[in-house]
N, CA and C atoms as a LAMMPS dump frame, in Angstrom:
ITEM: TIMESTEP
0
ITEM: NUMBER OF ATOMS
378
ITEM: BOX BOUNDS ff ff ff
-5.0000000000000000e+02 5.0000000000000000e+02
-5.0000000000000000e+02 5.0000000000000000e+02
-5.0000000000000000e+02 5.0000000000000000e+02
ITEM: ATOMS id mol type element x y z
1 1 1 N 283.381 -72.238 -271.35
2 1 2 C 283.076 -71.307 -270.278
3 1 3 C 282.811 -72.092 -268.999
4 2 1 N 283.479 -71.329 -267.753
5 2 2 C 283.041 -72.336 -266.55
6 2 3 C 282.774 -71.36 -265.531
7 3 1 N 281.4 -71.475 -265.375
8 3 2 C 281.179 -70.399 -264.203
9 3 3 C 281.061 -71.37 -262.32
10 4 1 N 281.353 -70.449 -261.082
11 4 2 C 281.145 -71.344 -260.188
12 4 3 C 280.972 -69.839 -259.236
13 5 1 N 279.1 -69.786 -258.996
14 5 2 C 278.958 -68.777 -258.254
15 5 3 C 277.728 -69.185 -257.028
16 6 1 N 277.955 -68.468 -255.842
17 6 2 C 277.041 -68.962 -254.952
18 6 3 C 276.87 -67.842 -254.114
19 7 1 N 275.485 -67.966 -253.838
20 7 2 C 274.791 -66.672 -253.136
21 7 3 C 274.185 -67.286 -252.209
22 8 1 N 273.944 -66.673 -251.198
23 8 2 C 273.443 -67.178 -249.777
24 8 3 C 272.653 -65.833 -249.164
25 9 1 N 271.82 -66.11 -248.385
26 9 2 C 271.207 -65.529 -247.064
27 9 3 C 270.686 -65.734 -246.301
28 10 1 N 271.577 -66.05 -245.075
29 10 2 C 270.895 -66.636 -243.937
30 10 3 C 272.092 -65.769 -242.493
31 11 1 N 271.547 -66.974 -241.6
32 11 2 C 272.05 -66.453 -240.218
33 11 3 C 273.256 -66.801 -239.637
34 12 1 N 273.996 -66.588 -239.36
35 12 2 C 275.434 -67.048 -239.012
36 12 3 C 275.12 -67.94 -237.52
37 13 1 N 275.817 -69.093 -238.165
38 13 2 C 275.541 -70.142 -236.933
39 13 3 C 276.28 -69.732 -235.455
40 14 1 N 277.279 -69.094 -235.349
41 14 2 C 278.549 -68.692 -234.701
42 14 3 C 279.467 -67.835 -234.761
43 15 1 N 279.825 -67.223 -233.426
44 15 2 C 280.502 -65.771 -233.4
45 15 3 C 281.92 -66.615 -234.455
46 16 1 N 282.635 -65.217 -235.589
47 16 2 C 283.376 -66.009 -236.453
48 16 3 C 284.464 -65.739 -235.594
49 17 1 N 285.478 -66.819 -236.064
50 17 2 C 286.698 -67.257 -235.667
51 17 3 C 288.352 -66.757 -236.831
52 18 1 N 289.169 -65.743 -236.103
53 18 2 C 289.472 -65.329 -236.996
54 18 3 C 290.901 -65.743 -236.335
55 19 1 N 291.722 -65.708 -237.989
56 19 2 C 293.799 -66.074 -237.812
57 19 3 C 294.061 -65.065 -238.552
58 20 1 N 295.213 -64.447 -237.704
59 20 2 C 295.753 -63.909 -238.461
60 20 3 C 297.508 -64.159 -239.149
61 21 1 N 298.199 -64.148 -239.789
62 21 2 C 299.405 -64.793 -240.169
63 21 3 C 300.277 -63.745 -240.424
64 22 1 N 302.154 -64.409 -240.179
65 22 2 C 302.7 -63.625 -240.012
66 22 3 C 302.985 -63.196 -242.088
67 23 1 N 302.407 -63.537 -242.563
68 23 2 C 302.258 -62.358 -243.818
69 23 3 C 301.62 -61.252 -243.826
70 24 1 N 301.131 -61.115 -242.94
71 24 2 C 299.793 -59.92 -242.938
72 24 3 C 298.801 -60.507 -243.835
73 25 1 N 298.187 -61.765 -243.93
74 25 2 C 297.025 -62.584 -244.554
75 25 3 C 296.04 -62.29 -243.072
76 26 1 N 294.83 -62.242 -243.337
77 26 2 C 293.917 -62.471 -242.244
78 26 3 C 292.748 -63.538 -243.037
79 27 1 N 291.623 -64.213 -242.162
80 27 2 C 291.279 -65.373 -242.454
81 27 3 C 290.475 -66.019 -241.644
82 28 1 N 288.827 -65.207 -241.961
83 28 2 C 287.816 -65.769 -241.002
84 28 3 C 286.997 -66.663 -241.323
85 29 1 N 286.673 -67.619 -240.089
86 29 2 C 285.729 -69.351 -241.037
87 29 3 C 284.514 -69.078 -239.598
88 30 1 N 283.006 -69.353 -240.177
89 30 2 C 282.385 -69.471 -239.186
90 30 3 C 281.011 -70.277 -240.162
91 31 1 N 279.76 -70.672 -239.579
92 31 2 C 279.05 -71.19 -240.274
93 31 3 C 277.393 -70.204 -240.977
94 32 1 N 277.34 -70.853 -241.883
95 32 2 C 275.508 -69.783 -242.218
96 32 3 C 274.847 -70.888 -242.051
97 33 1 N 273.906 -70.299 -241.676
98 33 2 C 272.604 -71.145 -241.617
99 33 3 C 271.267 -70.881 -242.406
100 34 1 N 271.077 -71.468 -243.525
101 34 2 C 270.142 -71.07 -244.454
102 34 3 C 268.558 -71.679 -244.919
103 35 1 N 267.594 -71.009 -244.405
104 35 2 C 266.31 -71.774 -244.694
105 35 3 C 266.138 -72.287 -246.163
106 36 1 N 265.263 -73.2 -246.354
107 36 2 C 265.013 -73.338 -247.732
108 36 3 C 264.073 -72.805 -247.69
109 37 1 N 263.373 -72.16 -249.354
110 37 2 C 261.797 -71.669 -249.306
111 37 3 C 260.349 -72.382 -249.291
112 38 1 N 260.814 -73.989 -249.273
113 38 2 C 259.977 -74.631 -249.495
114 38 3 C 258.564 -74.721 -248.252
115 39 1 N 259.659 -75.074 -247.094
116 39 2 C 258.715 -75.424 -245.704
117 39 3 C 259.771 -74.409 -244.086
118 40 1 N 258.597 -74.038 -244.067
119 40 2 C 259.448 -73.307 -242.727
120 40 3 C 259.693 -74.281 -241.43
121 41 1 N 258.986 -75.523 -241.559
122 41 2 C 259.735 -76.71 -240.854
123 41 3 C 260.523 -77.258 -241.041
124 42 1 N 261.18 -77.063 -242.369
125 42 2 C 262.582 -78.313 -242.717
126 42 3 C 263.911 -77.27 -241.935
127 43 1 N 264.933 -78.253 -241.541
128 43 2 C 266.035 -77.708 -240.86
129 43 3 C 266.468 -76.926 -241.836
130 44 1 N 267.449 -75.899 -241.322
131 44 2 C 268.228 -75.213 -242.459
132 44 3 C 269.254 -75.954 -242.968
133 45 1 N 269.839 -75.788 -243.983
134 45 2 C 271.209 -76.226 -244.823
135 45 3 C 272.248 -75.087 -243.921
136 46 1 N 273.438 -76.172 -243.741
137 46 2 C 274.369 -75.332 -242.94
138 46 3 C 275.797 -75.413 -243.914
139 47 1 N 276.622 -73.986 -244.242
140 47 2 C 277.373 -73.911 -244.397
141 47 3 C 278.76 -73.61 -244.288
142 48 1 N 279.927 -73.973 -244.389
143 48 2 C 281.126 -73.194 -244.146
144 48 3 C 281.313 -72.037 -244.483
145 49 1 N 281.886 -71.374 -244.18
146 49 2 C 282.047 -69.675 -244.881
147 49 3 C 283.927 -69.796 -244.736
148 50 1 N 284.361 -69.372 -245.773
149 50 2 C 285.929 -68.743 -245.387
150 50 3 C 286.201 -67.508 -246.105
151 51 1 N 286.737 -66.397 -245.416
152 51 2 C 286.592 -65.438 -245.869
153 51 3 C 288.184 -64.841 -245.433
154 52 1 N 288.567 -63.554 -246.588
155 52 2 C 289.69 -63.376 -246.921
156 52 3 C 289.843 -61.842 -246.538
157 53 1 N 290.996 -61.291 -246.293
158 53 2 C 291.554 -60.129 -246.327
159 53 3 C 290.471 -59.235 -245.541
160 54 1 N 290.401 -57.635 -245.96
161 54 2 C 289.515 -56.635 -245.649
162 54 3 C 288.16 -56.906 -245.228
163 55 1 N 287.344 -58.263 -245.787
164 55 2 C 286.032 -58.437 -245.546
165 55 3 C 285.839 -59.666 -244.427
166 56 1 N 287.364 -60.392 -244.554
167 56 2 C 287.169 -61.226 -243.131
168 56 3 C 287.626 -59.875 -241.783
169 57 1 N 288.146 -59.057 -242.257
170 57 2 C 288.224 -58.16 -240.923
171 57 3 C 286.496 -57.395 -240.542
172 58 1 N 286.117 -57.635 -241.71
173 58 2 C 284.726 -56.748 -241.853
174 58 3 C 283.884 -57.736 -240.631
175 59 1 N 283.985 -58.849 -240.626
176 59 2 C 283.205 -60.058 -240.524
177 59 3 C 283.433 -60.108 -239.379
178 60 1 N 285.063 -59.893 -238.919
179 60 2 C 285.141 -60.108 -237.366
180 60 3 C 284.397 -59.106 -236.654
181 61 1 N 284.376 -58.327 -237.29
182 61 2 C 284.269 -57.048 -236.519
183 61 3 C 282.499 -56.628 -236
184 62 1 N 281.899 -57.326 -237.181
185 62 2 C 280.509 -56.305 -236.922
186 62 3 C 279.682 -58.108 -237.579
187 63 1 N 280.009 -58.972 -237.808
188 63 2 C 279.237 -60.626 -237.677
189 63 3 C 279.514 -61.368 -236.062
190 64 1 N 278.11 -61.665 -235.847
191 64 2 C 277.633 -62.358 -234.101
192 64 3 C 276.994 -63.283 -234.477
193 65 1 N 276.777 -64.275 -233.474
194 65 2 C 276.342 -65.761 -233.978
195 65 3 C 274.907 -64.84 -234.052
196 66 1 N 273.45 -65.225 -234.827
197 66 2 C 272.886 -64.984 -235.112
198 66 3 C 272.826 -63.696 -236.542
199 67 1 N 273.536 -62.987 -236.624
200 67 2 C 273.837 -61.479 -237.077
201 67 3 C 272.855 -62.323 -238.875
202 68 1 N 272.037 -61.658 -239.591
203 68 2 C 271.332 -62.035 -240.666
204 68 3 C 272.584 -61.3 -241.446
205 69 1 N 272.663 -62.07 -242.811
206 69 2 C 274.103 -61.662 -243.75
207 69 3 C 273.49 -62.315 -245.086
208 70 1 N 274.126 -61.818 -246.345
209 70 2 C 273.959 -62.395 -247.811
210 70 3 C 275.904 -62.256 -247.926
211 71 1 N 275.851 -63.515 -248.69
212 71 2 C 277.393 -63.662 -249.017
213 71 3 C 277.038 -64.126 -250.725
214 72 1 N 278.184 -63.768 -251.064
215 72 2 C 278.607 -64.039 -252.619
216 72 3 C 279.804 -64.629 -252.844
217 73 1 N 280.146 -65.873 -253.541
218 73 2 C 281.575 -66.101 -253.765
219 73 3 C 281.022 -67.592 -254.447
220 74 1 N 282.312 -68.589 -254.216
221 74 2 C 282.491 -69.581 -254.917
222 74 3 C 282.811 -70.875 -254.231
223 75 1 N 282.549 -72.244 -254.362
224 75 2 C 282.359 -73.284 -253.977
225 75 3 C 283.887 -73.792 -253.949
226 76 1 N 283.883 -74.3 -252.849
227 76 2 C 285.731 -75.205 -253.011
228 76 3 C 285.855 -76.416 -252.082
229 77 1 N 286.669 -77.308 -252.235
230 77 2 C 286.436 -78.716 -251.102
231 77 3 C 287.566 -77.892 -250.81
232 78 1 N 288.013 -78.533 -249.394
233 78 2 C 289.26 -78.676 -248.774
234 78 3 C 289.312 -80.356 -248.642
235 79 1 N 289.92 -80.967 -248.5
236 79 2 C 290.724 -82.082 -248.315
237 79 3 C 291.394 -82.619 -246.978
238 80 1 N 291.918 -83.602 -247.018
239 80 2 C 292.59 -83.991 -245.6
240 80 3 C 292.516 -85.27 -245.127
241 81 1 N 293.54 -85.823 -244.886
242 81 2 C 293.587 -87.252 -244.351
243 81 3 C 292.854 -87.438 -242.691
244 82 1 N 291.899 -88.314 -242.092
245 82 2 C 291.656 -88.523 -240.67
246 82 3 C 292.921 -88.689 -240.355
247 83 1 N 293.2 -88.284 -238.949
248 83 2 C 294.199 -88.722 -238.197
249 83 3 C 294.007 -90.134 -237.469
250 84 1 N 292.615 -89.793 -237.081
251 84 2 C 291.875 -91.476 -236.299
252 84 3 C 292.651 -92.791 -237.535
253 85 1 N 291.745 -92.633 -239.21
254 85 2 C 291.42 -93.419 -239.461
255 85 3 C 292.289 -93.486 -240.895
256 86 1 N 292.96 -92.794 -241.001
257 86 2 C 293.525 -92.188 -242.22
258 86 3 C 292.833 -92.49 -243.953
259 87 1 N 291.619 -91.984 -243.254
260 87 2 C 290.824 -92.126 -244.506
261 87 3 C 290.393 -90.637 -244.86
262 88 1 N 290.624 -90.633 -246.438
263 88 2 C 290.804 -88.991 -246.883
264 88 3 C 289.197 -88.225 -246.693
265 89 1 N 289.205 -87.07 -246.228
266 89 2 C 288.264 -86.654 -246.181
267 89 3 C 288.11 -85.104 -246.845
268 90 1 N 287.062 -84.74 -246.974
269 90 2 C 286.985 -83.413 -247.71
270 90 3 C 285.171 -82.525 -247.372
271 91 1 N 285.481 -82.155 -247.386
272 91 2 C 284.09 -81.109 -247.158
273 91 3 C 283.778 -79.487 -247.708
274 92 1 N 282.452 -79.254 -248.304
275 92 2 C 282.314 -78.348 -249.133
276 92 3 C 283.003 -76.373 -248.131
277 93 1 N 283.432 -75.968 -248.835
278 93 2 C 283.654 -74.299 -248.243
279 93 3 C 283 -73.436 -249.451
280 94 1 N 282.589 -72.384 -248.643
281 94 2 C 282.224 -71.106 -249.838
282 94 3 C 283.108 -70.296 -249.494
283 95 1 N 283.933 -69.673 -250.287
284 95 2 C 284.713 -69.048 -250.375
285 95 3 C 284.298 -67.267 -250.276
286 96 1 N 283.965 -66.854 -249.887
287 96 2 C 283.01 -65.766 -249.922
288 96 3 C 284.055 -64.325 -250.452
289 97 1 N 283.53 -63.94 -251.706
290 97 2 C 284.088 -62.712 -251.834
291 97 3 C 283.918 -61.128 -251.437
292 98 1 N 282.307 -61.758 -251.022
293 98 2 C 281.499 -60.17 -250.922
294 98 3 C 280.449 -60.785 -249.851
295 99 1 N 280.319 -59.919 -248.651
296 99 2 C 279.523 -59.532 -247.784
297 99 3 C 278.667 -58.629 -247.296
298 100 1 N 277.857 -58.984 -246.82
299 100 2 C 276.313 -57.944 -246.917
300 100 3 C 275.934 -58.185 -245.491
301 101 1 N 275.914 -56.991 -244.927
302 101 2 C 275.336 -57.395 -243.464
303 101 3 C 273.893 -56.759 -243.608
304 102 1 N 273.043 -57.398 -243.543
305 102 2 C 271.281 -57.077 -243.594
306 102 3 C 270.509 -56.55 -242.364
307 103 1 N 271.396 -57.206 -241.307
308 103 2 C 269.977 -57.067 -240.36
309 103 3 C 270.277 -55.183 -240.138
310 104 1 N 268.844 -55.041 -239.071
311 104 2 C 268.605 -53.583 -238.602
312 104 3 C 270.244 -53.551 -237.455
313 105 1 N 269.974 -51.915 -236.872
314 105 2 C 270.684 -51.896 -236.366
315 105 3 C 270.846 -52.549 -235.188
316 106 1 N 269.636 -52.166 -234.956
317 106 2 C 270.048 -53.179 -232.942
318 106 3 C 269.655 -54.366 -233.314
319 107 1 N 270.191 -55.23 -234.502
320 107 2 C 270.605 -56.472 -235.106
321 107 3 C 272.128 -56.715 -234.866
322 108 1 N 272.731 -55.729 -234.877
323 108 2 C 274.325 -55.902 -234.952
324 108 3 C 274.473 -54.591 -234.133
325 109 1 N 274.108 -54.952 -232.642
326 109 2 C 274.345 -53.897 -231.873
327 109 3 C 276.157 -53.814 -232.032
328 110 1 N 276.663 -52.467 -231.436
329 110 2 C 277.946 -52.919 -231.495
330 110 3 C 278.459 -51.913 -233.193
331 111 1 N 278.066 -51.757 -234.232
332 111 2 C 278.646 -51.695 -234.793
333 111 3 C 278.22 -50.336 -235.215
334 112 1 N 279.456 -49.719 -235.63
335 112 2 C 279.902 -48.2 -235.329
336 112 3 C 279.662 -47.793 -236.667
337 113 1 N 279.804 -48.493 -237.822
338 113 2 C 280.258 -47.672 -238.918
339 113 3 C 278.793 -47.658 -239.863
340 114 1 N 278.61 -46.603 -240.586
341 114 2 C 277.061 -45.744 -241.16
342 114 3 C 277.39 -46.461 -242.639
343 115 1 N 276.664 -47.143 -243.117
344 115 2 C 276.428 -47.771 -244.511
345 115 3 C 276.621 -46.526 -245.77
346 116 1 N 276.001 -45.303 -245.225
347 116 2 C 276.282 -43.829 -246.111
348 116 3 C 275.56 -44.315 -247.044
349 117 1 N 274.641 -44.858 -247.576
350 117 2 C 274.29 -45.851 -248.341
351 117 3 C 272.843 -46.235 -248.348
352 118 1 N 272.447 -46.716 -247.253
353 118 2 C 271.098 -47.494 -246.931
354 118 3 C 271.264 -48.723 -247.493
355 119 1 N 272.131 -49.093 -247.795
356 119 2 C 271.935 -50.576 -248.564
357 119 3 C 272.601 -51.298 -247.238
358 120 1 N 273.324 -51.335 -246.455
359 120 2 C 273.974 -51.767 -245.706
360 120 3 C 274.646 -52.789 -245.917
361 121 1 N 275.67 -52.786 -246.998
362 121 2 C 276.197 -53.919 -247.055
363 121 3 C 278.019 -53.468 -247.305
364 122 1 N 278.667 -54.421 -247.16
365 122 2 C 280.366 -53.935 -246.786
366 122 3 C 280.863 -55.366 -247.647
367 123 1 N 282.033 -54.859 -248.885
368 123 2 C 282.781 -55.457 -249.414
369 123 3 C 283.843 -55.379 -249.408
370 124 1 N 284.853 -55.685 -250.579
371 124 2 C 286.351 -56.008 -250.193
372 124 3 C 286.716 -54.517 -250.838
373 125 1 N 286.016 -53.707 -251.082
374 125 2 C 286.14 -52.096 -251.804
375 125 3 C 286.252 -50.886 -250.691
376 126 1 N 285.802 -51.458 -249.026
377 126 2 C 285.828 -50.424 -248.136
378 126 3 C 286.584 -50.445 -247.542
C-alpha cells in the first residue's frame, strides 16, 4: 500500500498565476504560507501549490494574495536542469486536488458565488 496525502491551511503568499493551453487544460501555481503550531514567532513554511482544471479556475477567480484557504492533494518534485549552471535541480509541488476557501466574506471581497452550504468550500465537483 502507498499512500501520499497532504493537507494544508494557510494564506496564499500571492495573487495566483494562471495558463491556459491550447488543449483546453487550465493550470494555476501560486504560493501558501503556513504557520506551524508550535510558536507564533517561527516564520511560516512556504509552499508551491499547482492546481488543475475546474478548481484552478476556482482559484483564479475568487484566491488574492492573502485570501485564508485549506488545500488537499499530493506531494510531487518537478525537476530541471539550471540554465546558469547546468546543475539538475528540483523542488517540492503540492499538487492540490481539492480547495477550500475559509476566510469570511469581506475576506474574499469580490466573490459572487453563495457556498449554499455554510461550509464554504469549492472543489473539482462544482
Amino acid at each position: 500500500m502507498s499512500l501520499n496525502t497532504v493537507n494544508l491551511v494557510g494564506r496564499a503568499g500571492r495573487d495566483p498565476e494562471v495558463r491556459y493551453f491550447e488543449s483546453g487544460s487550465v493550470v494555476c501555481n501560486f504560493t501558501l504560507a503556513v504557520n506551524r503550531r508550535t510558536s507564533r514567532d517561527d516564520q511560516p513554511d512556504w509552499f508551491d501549490l499547482e492546481i488543475w482544471g475546474k478548481t484552478a479556475e476556482t482559484a483564479a477567480n475568487y484566491v488574492r494574495k492573502g485570501s485564508l484557504i485549506g488545500v488537499s492533494g499530493s506531494l510531487k518534485f518537478d525537476y530541471w536542469k539550471d540554465k546558469a549552471t547546468g546543475a539538475d535541480r528540483s523542488k517540492p509541488v503540492i499538487r492540490v486536488d481539492r480547495l477550500e476557501l475559509l476566510g469570511s466574506k469581506r475576506d474574499n471581497e469580490g466573490a459572487a458565488v453563495s457556498s449554499g452550504g455554510g461550509g464554504g468550500g469549492y472543489d473539482d465537483e462544482f
